[in-house]
C-alpha positions in Angstrom: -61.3 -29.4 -183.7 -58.2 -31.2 -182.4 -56.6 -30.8 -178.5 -53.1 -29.9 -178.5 -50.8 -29.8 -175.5 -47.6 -28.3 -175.5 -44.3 -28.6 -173.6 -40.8 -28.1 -173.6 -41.0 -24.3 -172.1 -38.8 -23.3 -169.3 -35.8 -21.1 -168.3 -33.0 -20.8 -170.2 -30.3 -18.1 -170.4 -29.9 -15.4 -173.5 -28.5 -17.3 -176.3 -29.5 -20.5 -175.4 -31.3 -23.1 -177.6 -35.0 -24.6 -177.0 -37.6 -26.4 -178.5 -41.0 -26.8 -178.1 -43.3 -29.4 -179.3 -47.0 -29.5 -179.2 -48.9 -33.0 -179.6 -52.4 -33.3 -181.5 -55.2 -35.6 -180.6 -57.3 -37.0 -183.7 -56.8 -38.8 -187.0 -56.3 -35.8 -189.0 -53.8 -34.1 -187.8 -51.8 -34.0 -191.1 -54.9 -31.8 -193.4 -54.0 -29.2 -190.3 -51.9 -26.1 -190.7 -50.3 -25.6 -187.7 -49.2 -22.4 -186.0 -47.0 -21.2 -183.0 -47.9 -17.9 -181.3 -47.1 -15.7 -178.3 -47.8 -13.7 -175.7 -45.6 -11.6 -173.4 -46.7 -10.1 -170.4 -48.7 -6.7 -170.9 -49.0 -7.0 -175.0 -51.2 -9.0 -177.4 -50.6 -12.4 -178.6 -48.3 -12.3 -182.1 -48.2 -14.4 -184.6 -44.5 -16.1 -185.0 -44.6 -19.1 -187.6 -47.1 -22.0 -189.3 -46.3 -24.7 -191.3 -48.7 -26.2 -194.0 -50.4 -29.6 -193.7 -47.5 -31.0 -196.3 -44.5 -29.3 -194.3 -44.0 -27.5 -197.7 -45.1 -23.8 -196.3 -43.3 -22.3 -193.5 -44.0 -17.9 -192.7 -42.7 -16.3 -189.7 -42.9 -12.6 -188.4 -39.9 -10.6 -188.8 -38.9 -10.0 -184.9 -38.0 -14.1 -185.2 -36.5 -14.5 -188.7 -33.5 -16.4 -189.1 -33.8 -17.6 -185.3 -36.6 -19.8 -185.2 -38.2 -23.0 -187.4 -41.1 -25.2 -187.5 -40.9 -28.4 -188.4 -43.7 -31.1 -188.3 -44.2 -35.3 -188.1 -47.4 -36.2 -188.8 -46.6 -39.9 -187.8 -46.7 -38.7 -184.3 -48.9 -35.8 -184.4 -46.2 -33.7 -183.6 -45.2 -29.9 -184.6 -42.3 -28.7 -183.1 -40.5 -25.0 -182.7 -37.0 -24.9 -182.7 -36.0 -21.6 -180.9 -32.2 -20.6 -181.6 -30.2 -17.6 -180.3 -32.9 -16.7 -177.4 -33.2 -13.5 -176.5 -35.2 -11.7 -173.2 -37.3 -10.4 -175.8 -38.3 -14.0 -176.5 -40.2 -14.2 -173.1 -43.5 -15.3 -173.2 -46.0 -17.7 -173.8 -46.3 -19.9 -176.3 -49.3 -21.2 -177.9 -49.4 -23.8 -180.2 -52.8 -23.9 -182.9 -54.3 -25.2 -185.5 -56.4 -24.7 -188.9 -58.2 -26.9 -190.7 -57.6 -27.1 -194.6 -59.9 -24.1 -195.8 -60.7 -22.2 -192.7 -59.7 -18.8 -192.5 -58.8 -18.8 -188.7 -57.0 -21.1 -186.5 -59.7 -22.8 -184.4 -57.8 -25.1 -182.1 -55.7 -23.3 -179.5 -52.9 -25.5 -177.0 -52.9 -24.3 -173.2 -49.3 -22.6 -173.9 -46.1 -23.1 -172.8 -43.8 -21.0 -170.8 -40.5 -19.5 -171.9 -38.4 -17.0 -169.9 -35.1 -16.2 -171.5 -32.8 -14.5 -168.8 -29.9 -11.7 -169.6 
């Protein structure tokens, strides 16, 4: 298990640019694949994008194709998720996670991170 904390959430307008990072705590943060989720108000949380523990493997669900990355610097423990060409839809909250080289789940879950993307 690791702790993760994210920021960089707030309110930005539809269009705008924002990223979010989400630190790790531990010594082994690099064997980790790391995820970025959400949840907007009323629906389930959704899967948006992980990146493998070598930075190799990126997948992301459909609704954020082309408009979103992940990157990662294991130096500083660090995944980030760079969130282009917002839209309202975007709203919601974050969660960054992690899963250990082998498991099937993500076991490690950040607080989250608020993002409201206005019209």
């Amino acid at each position: 298990q690791v702790h993760l904390v994210e920021s960089g959430g707030g309110l930005v307008q539809a269009g705008d640019s924002l990223r979010l990072s989400c630190t790790a705590s531990g010594r082994t943060f690099s064997t980790y694949t790391m995820g970025w989720f959400r949840q907007a108000p009323g629906k389930e949380r959704e899967f948006v994008i992980e990146i493998g523990y070598s930075g190799s493997t990126t997948y992301n669900s459909n609704s954020v194709k082309g408009r979103f990355s992940i990157s990662r610097d294991n130096a500083k423990n660090t995944v980030y998720l760079q969130m282009n060409s917002l839209k309202p839809e975007d709203t919601a909250v974050y969660y960054c996670a992690a899963r250990l080289y082998g498991d099937a789940s993500f076991g490690s879950w950040g607080q989250g991170t608020q993002v409201i993307v206005s019209s």
